[in-house]
N, C-alpha and C positions, 0 to 999 in steps of 0.2 A: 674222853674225847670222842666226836663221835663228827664227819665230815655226812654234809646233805648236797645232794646237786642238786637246782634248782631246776626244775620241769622249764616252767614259763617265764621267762627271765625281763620278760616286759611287765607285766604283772607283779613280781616281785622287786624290779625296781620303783614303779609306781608305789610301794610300798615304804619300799626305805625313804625316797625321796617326797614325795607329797603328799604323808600321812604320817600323824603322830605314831605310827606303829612302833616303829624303834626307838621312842622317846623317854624308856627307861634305860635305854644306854649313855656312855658318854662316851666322847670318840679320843681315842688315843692318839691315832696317825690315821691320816687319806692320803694315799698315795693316787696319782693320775697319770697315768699315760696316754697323752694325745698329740697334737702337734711338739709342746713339750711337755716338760713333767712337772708336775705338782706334788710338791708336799708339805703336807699343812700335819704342823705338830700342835697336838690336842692340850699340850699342858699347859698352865695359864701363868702368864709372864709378871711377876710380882708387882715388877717397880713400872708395872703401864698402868698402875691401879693406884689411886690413893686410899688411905689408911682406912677408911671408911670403907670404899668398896672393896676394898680386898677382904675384911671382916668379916661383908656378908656374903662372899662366896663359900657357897655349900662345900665344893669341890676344887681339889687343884687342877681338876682336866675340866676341858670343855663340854660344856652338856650337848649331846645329839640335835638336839630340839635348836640348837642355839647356832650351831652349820650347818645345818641342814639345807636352809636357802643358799650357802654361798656353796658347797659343793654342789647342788641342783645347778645352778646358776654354770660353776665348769661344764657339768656334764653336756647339758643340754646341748642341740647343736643340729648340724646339717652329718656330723660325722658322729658314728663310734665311737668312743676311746678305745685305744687299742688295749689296756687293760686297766684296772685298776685295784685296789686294797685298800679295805675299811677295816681297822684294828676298834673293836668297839668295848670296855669294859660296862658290866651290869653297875647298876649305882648302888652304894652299899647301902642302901636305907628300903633297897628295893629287893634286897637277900630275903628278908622273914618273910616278905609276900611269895616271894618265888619260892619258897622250900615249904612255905607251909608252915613255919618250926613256932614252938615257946622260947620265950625269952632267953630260957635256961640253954638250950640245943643252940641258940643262935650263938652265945655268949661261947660256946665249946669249939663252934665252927669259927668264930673269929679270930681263936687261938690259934688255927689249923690253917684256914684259909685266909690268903693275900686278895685273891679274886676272881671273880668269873667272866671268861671274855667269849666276846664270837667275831672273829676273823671274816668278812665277807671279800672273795674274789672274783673277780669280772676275767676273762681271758678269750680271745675266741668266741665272743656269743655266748659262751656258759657260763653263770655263775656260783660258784663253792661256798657255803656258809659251812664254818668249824668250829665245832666249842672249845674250850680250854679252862682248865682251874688250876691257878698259881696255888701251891702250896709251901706253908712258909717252913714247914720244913719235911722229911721223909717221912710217909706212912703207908700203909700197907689198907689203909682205908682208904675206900673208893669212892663211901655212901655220897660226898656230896657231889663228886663228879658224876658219879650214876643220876643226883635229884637235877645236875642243871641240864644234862643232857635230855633228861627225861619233859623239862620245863622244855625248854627249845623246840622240840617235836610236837609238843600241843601246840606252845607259840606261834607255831609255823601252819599248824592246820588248823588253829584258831581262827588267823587271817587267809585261809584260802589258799594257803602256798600249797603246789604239789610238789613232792621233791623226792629222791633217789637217795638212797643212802649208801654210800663209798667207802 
């Protein structure tokens, strides 16, 4: 686990919000706090879908790509939000790009790992991005929380982020 404060918080949300950049995420929970509070739960409601389209959904949670406009849409404004939290998991087809790995390594990690998330916080003008890897059960191995933290830090200077590490 490894916590970034984000240098430029206008620039990084231009990021999240108007740019495929976080679009190999899917969003778990958006919390908002503004006049009221928002909370938009990411997992995707069965019985709103018929048999068809439920079939071809990849995912039970919402894809990033897929709110993106309607949390844009909350934030934007004449005000602030007074804060907010983005609960984001990695998409798991999106694991062996991000680690690098052979089939075989992935297949070891899938045993091991539930998944990989990054928590984005807004509070104050500053905003915290946090990595995190569910593990499905106790280990004393680190290696893939050391590879997604290690992926998040390019990630983030990939697209121009500066950021402080916490």
């Amino acid at each position: 686990m490894k916590a970034f404060e984000i240098k430029n918080t206008k620039e990084f949300m231009a990021k999240l919000l108007a740019s495929e950049a976080f679009d190999d995420f899917l969003m778990l929970e958006t919390k908002l706090t503004m006049a009221t509070q928002y909370v938009l739960d990411g997992h995707l409601q069965k019985d709103f879908f018929d048999t068809d389209e439920w079939e071809e959904q990849k995912y039970a949670v919402i894809e990033w790509s897929k709110m993106r406009p309607t949390v844009f849409s909350l934030i934007k404004g004449t005000h602030t939000p007074v804060r907010f939290q983005i609960s984001m998991q990695m998409k798991p087809d999106k694991v062996q790009k991000m680690l690098q790995s052979d089939e075989q390594e992935l297949v070891a990690l899938n045993n091991l790992v539930s998944g990989f998330y990054v928590n984005i916080r807004f509070e104050k003008g500053k905003v915290q991005l946090i990595t995190a890897v569910d593990y499905k059960t106790f280990t004393m191995d680190k290696a893939a929380e050391k590879d997604f933290d290690q992926y998040v830090t390019q990630f983030l200077s990939e697209l121009g982020i500066d950021w402080n590490e916490i």
